[in-house]
C-alpha positions as CSV (number, residue, x, y, z in Angstrom):
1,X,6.3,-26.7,-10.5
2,X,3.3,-25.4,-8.9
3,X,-0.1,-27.9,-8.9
4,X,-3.5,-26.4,-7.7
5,X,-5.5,-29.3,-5.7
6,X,-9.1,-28.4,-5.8
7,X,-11.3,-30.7,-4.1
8,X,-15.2,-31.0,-3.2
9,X,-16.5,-32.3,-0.3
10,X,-19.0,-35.2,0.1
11,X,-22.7,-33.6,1.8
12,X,-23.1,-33.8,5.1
13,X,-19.6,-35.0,5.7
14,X,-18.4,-32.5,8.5
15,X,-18.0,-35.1,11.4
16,X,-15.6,-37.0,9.1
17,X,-13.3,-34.3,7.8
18,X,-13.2,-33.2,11.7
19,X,-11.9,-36.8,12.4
20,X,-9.6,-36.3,9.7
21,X,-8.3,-33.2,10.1
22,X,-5.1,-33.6,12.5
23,X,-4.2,-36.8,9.7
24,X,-4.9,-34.1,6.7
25,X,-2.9,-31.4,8.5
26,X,-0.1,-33.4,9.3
27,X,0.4,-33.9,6.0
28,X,0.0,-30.2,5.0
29,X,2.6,-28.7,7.6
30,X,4.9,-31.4,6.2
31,X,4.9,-29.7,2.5
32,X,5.2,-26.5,4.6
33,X,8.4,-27.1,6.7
34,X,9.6,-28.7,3.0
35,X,8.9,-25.3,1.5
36,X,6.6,-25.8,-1.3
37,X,3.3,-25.5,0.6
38,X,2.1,-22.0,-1.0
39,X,-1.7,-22.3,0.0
40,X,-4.4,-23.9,1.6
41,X,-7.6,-23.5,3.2
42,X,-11.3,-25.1,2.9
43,X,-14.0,-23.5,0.5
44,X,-16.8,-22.6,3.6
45,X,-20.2,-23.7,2.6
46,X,-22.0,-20.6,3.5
47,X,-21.0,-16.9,3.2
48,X,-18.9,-17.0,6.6
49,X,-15.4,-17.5,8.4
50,X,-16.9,-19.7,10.6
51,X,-19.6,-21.7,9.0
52,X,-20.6,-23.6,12.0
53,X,-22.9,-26.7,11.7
54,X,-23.0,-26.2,7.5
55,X,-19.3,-27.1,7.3
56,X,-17.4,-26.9,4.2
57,X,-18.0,-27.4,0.4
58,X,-14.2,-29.0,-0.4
59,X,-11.0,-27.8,-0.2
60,X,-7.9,-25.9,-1.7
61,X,-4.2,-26.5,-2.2
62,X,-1.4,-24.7,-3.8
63,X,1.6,-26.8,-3.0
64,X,4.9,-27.2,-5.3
65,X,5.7,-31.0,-7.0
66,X,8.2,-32.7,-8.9
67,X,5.3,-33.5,-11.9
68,X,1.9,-34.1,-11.9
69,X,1.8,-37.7,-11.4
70,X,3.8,-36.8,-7.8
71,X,1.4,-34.5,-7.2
72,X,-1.9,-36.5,-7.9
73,X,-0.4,-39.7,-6.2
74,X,-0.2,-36.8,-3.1
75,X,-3.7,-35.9,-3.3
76,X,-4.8,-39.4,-4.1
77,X,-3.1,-40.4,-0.2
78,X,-5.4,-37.9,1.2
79,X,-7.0,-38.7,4.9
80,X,-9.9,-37.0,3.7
81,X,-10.2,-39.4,0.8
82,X,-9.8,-42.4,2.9
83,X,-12.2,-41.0,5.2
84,X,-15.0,-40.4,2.7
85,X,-15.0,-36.6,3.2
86,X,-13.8,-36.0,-0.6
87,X,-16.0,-37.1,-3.7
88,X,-13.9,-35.2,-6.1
89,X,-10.3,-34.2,-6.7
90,X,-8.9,-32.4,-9.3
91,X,-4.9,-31.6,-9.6
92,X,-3.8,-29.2,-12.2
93,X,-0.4,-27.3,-13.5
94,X,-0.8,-23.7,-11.9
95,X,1.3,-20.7,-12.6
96,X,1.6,-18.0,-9.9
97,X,1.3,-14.3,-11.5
98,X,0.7,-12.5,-8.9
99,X,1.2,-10.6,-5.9
């Protein structure tokens, strides 16, 4: 089944998510060669593709699990928990409609 990870970022915690981000990536291409990475991205924290110096608000994943225990022990392991950059994660069920 599908699980939507929605996290939100610490403030001011840009120069930790950038140390994190080759851990946190890692991590993400591995669900993706697995197949069951559907989406992911970072929430920008202004109105921009690149925001620059303002960073990011949290974070988005779509990603497919075996139950939502699996898939809360998967955001729980994190690097961007263990590096302070998340202050809030929430997993739920998620059903894909469309396109």
């Amino acid at each position: 089944m599908l699980y939507a990870i929605v996290a939100l970022d610490h403030p001011n915690s840009l120069e930790n998510r950038l140390a994190a981000r080759p851990a946190h990536l890692a991590r993400l291409n591995a669900l993706k060669d697995e197949g069951r990475l559907k989406l992911a991205g970072p929430f920008p924290a202004v109105d921009s593709e690149d925001p620059g110096a303002a960073g990011f608000s949290g974070s988005m994943i779509v990603a497919e699990f075996v139950d939502l225990p699996t898939a809360k022990a998967w955001a729980d392991a994190d690097p961007y928990v263990a590096a302070g950059v998340y202050r809030e994660v929430t997993v739920r069920p998620f059903k894909a409609v469309l396109p």
